[in-house]
C-alpha positions as CSV (number, residue, x, y, z in Angstrom):
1,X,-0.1,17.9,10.4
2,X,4.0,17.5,10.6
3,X,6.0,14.8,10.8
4,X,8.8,16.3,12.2
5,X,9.4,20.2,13.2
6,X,8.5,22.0,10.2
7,X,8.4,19.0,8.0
8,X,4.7,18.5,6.4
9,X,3.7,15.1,4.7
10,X,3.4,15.1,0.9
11,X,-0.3,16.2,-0.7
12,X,-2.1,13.1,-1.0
13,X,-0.4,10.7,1.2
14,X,-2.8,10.4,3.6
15,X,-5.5,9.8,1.1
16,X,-3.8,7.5,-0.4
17,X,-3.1,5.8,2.2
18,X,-6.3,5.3,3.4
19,X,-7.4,4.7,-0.2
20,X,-4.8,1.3,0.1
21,X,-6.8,0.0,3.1
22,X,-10.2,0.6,1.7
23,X,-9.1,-1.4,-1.3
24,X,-7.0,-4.4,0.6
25,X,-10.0,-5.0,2.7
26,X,-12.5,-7.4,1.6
27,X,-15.5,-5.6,3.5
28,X,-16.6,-2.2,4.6
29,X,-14.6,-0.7,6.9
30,X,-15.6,1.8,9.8
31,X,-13.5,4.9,10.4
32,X,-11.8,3.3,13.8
33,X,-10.9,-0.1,11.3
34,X,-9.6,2.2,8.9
35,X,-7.1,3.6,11.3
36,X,-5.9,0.4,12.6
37,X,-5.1,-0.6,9.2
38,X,-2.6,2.1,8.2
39,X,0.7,3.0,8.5
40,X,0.3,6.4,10.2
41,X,-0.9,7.4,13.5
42,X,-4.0,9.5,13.3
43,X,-6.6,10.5,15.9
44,X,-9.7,8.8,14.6
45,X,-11.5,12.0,14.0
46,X,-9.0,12.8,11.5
47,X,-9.7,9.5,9.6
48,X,-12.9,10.0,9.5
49,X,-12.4,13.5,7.9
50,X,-10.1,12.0,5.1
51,X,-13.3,9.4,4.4
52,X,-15.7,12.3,4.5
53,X,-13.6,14.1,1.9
54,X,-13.2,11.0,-0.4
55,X,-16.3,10.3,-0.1
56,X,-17.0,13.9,-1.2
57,X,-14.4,13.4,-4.3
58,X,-16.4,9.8,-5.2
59,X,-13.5,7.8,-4.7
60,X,-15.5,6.0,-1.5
61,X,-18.9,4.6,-0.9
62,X,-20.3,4.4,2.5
63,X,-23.8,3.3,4.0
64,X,-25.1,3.1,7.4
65,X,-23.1,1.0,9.9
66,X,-24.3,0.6,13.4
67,X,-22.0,3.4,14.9
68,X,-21.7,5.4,12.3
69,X,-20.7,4.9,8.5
70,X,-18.9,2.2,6.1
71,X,-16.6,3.2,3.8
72,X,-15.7,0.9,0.9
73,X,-13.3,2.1,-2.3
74,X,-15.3,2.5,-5.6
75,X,-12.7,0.8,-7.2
76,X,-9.4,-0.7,-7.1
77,X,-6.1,1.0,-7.1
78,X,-5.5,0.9,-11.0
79,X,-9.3,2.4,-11.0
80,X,-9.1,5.0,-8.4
81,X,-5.3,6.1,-10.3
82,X,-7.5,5.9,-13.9
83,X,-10.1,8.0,-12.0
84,X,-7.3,10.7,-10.5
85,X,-6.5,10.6,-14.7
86,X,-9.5,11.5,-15.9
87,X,-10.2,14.4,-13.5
88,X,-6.9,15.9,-14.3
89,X,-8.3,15.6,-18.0
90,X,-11.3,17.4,-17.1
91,X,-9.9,20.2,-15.5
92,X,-8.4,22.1,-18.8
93,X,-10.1,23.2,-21.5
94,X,-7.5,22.1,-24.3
95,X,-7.8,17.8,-23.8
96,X,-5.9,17.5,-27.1
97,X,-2.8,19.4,-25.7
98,X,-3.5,17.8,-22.2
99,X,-2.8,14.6,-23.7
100,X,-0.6,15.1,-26.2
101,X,1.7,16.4,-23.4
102,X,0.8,13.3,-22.0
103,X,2.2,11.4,-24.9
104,X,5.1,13.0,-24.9
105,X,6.1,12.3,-21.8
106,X,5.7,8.9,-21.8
107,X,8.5,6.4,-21.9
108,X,8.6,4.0,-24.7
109,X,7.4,1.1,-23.2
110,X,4.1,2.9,-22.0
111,X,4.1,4.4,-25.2
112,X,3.6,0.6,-27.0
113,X,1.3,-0.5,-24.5
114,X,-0.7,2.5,-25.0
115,X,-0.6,1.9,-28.6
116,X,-1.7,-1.6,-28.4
117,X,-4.3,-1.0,-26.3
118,X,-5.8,2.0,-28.5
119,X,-4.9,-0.5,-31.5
120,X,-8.1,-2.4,-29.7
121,X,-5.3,-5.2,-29.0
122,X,-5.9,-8.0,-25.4
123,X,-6.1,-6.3,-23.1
């Protein structure tokens, strides 16, 4: 799928976009309502795919709709980002350096909050 001649969207975008509507919506949503609700231009088929693979992934619930299947977000956007987190975790075998790296590359200020919520401070 291109944009442009020989310009492809980033990895994710589309996801991600669909991910947005899911969680702005305060009901299920059909594949068809799904693509009137975001930004791109997609053939419906190719929403519907995107849900099917989300679903796949856990990041989307669906159930029987009348013509086909609701789709709903598991969780909200912080949720489904603290989700992407953990599954990045869970794919190396060394979590300690995983995360230590992860430390390290945080700026201050997330650095503190982190602290203060480990700390068992309000969250």
């Amino acid at each position: 799928m291109t944009d442009s001649v020989g310009e492809r969207r980033p990895a994710g975008e589309l996801e991600a976009s669909v991910l947005a509507a899911l969680c702005a919506a305060d009901r299920p949503q059909s594949a068809a309502e799904v693509r009137a609700l975001i930004p791109q231009d997609l053939a419906r088929t190719t929403v519907a795919t995107l849900l099917t693979r989300l679903h796949e992934k856990g990041a989307v619930e669906r159930t029987p709709g009348r013509r086909g299947f609701l789709y709903s977000a598991v969780a909200d956007s912080h949720g489904l980002t603290a989700r992407r987190m953990h599954q990045e975790l869970e794919q190396d075998d060394d979590r300690s350096m995983v995360l230590a790296r992860f430390i390290e590359g945080l700026d201050p200020a997330d650095e503190a909050e982190l602290k203060r919520l480990l700390g068992g401070g309000p969250h």
